[in-house]
C-alpha positions in Angstrom: -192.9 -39.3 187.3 -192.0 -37.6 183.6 -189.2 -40.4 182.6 -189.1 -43.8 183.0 -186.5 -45.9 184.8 -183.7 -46.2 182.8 -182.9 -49.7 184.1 -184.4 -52.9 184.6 -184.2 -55.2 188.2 -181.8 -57.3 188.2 -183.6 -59.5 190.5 -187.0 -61.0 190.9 -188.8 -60.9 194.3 -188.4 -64.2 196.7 -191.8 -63.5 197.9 -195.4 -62.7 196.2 -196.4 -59.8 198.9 -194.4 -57.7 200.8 -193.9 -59.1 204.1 -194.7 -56.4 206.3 -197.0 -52.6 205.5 -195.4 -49.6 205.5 -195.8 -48.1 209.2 -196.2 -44.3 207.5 -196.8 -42.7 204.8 -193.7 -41.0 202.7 -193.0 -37.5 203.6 -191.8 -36.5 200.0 -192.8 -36.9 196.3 -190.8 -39.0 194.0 -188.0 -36.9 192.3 -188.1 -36.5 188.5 -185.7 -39.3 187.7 -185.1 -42.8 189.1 -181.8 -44.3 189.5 -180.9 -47.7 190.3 -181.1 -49.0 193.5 -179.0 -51.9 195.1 -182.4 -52.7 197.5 -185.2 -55.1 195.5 -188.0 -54.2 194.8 -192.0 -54.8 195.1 -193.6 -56.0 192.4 -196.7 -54.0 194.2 -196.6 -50.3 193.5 -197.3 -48.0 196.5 -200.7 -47.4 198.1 -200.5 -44.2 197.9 -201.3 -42.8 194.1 -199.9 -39.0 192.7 -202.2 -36.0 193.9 -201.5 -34.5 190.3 -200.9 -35.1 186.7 -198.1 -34.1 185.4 -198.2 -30.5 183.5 -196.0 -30.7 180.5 -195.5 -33.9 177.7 -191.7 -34.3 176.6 -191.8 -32.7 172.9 -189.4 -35.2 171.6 -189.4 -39.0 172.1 -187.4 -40.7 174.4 -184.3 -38.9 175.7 -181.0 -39.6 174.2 -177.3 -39.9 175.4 -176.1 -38.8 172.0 -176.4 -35.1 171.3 -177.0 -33.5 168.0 -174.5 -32.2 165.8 -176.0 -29.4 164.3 -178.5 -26.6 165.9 -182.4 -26.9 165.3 -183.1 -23.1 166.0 -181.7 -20.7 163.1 -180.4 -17.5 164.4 -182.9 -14.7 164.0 -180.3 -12.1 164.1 -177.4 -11.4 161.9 -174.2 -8.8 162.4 -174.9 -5.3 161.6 -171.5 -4.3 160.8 -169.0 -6.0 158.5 -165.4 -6.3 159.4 -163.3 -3.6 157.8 -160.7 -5.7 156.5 -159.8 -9.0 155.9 -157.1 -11.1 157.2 -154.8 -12.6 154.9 -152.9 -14.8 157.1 -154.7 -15.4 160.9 -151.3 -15.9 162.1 -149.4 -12.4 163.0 -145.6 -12.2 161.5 -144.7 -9.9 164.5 -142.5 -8.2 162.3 -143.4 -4.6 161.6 -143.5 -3.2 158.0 -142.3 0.2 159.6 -144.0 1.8 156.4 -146.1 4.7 157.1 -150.3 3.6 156.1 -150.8 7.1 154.8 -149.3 9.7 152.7 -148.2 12.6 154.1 -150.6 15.8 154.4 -148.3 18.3 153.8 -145.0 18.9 150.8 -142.2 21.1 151.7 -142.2 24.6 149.9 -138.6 24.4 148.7 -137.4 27.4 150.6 -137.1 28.1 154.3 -139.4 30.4 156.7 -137.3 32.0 158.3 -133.7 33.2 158.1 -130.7 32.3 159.8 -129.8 34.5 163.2 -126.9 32.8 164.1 -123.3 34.1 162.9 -120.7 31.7 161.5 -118.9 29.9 163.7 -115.4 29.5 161.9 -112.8 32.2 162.6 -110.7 33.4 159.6 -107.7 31.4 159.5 -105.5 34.0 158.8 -105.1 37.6 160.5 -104.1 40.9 159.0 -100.0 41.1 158.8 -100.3 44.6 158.0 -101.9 47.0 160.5 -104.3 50.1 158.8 -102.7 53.2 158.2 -105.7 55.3 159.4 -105.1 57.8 156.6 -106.4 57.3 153.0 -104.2 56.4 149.8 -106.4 57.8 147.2 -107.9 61.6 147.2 -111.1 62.1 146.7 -112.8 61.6 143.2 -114.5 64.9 143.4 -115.1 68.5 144.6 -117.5 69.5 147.1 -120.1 71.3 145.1 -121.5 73.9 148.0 -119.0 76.6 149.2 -119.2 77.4 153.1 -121.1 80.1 154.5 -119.0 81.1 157.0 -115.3 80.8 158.4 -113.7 78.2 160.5 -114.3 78.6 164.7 -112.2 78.2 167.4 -114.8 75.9 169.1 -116.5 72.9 167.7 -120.0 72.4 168.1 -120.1 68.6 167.9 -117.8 65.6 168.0 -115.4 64.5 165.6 -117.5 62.4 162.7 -114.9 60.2 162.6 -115.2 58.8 165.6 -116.5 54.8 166.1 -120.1 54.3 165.5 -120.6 51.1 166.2 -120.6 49.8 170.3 -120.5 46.2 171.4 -118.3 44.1 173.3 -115.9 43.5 171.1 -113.4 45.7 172.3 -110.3 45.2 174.1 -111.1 45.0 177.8 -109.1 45.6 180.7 -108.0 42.7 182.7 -106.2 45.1 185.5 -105.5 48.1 187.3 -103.6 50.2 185.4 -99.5 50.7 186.6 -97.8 54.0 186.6 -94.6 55.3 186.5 -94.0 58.8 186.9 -91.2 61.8 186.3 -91.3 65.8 186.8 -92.8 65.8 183.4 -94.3 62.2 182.0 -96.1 59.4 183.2 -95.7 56.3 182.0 -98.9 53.8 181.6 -99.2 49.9 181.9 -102.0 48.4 180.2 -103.1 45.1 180.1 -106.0 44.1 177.9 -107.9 41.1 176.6 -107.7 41.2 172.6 -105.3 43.5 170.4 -106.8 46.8 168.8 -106.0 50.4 169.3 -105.4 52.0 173.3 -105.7 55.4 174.2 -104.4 57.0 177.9 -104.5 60.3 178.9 -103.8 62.6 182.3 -106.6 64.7 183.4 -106.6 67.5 186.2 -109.4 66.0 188.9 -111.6 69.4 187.9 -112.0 68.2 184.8 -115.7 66.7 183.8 -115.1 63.8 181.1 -118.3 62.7 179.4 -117.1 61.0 176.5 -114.1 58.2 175.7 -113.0 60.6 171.8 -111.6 63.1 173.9 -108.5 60.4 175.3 -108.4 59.5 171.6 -108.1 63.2 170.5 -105.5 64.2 173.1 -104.3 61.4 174.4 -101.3 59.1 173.6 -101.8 55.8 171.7 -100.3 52.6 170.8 -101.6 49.4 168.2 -101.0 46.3 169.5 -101.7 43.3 167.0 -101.7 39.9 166.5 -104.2 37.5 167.6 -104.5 37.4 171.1 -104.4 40.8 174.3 -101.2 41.4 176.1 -99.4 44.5 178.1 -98.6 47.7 176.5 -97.0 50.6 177.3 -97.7 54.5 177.1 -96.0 57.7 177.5 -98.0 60.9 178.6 -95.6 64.1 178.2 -96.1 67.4 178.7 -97.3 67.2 182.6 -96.6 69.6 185.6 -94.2 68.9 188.0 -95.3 68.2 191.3 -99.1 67.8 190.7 -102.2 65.3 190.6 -103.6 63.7 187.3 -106.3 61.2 186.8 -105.3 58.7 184.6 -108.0 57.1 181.7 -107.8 54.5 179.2 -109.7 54.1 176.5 -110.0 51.4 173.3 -111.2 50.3 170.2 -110.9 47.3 168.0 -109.8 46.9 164.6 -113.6 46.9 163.8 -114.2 50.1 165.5 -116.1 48.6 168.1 -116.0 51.3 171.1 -115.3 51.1 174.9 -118.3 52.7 176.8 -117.6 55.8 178.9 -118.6 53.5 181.2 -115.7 51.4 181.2 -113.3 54.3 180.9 -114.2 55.7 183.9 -113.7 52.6 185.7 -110.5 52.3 184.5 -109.2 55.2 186.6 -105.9 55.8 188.8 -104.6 59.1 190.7 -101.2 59.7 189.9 -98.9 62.8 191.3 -96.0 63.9 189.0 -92.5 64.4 191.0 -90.8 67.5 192.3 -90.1 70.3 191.3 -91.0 73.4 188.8 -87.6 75.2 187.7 -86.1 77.9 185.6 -83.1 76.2 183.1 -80.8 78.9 182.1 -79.2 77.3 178.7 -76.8 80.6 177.9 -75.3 83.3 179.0 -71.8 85.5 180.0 -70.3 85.5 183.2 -68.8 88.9 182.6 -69.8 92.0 180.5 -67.9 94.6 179.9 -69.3 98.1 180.4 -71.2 99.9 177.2 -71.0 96.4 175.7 -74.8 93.6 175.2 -74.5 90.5 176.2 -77.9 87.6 175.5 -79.2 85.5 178.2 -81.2 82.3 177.0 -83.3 80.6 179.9 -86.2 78.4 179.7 -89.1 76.8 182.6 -88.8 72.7 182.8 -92.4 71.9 182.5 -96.0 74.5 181.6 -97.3 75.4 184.6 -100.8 74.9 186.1 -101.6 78.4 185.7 -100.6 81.2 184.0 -97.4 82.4 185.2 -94.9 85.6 184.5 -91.2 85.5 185.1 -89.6 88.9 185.8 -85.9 89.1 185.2 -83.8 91.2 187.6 -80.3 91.5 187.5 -77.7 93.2 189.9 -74.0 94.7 188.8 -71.0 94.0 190.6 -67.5 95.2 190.1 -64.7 92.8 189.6 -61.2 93.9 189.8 -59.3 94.1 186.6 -55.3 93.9 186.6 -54.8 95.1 183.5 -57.9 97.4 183.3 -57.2 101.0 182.4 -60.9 102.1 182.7 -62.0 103.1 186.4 -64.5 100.9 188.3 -67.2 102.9 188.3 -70.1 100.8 188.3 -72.6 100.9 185.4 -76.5 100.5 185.3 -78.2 97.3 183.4 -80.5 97.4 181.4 -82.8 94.2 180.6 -85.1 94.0 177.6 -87.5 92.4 177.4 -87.4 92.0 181.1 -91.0 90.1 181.9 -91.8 86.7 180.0 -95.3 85.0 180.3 -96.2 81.3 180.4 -99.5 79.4 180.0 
């Protein structure tokens, strides 16, 4: 056994010897500690002595219930790394300084990268009261310096200069079909658009090829309308051939000279046919003439014709009986002059 028992009998044996032998021997060693036991005991040890001494000696006296306070065995090992910082209070505020721990990296330069794209988004609060006049109020400060080389010609080479240079979607679109209202000679246009600026219409013979919109603002009628929002307006085309078939084009600009495409103007497109008929208007003349004597006759065609055309004046004599004429009634020739008249 490596302790003793902790605890003394309580009781003495009755008898000297035990009053019987044990019948076998004990099938196990004694464990390493003895406890009290309710059951006397001999005052004769067992017959049966320990096969072995015990290996180890306790290195400290008797055991004790109390233990030690402090550790007998110094650590051999001490931390490697020291804390980073130090804790002024152990107990967290939970409240947040918010502060940034660093400064920043970078400073502003003062200016910006890159430059605005974006266009103002406030409309002028007033609008033109006065529309342009299209023509200029000053003349020109000086004198072209070069001379021409050679005279004017019939045909120009190129397209007006003065026309827009500048295409977006600014200008005034059309929100409809256009309406027309026709005569012998005239058609009259309906246009409804989206925004005011300038509109241009013109009638066009169905063999003609148009390839750009400055040709209905050359020779076509126009109107203005203003203010600050699009509306209807109205155009009269003159100067048309009875009885034929015109194809109708609009065209427009703003007041910023922001173009319709030819495009557009194509699309806006209607077949119109002028009413009936092509006539001769005799505005003068005398019913009678006498004989040997001139007379003028003024006449004149309602509308140009398609083609070119030539009028031939014929005229046939009759006699009239005269009460009081003394003369006979022989009839006399006419003579016309100028007797053929052309028209293109």
């Amino acid at each position: 056994p490596n302790y003793d028992p902790s605890i003394d009998p309580s009781n003495t044996p009755t008898t000297t010897f035990p009053s019987s032998i044990p019948s076998c021997l004990p099938s196990t060693f004694p464990s390493n500690s003895a406890f009290a036991s309710t059951a006397p005991t001999t005052a004769i040890p067992s017959t049966i002595a320990p096969t072995s001494k015990p290996f180890f000696s306790p290195s400290i006296g008797s055991p004790s219930l109390n233990p030690i306070i402090s550790p007998l065995i110094t650590p051999t090992i001490y931390p490697t790394i020291n804390p980073s910082t130090s804790s002024t209070n152990s107990i967290p505020t939970n409240n947040p300084t918010n502060s940034p721990t660093t400064n920043p990296s970078l400073f502003p330069t003062n200016s910006p990268s890159v430059l605005p794209f974006v266009n103002p988004t406030i409309v002028p609060s007033n609008i033109p009261t006065v529309d342009p006049s299209h023509t200029t109020t000053l003349p020109p400060s000086a004198y072209p310096s070069i001379s021409t080389t050679a005279g004017p010609s019939n045909n120009p080479t190129i397209l007006p200069s003065n026309f827009a240079t500048r295409l977006s979607n600014n200008y005034p679109i059309i929100l409809s079909p256009l309406k027309a209202l026709t005569t012998e000679t005239s058609v009259i246009v309906s246009v409804n658009v989206s925004s005011p600026g300038f509109i241009y219409c013109a009638a066009l013979l169905s063999s003609f090829n148009l390839s750009s919109g400055v040709y209905i603002k050359q020779f076509g009628s126009s109107t203005i309308l203003s203010g600050s929002s699009g509306g209807v307006v109205t155009i009269n085309i003159h100067n048309l051939v009875p009885a034929s078939i015109y194809e109708i084009y609009c065209y427009t600009e703003d007041f910023a000279s922001s173009y319709m495409p030819i495009s557009a103007v194509k699309q806006s497109k209607v077949l119109v046919s002028t009413q009936c008929c092509r006539n001769i208007q005799i505005s003068s003349y005398h019913q009678y003439v006498l004989v040997n004597t001139s007379s003028k006759l003024t006449f004149s065609i309602a509308a140009l014709p398609a083609l070119a055309m030539t009028v031939n004046i014929v005229a046939s004599p009759y006699q009239v009986n005269c009460p009081i004429s003394t003369t006979s009634n022989t009839r006399s020739a006419l003579s016309i002059v100028p007797r053929t008249f052309s028209f293109s």
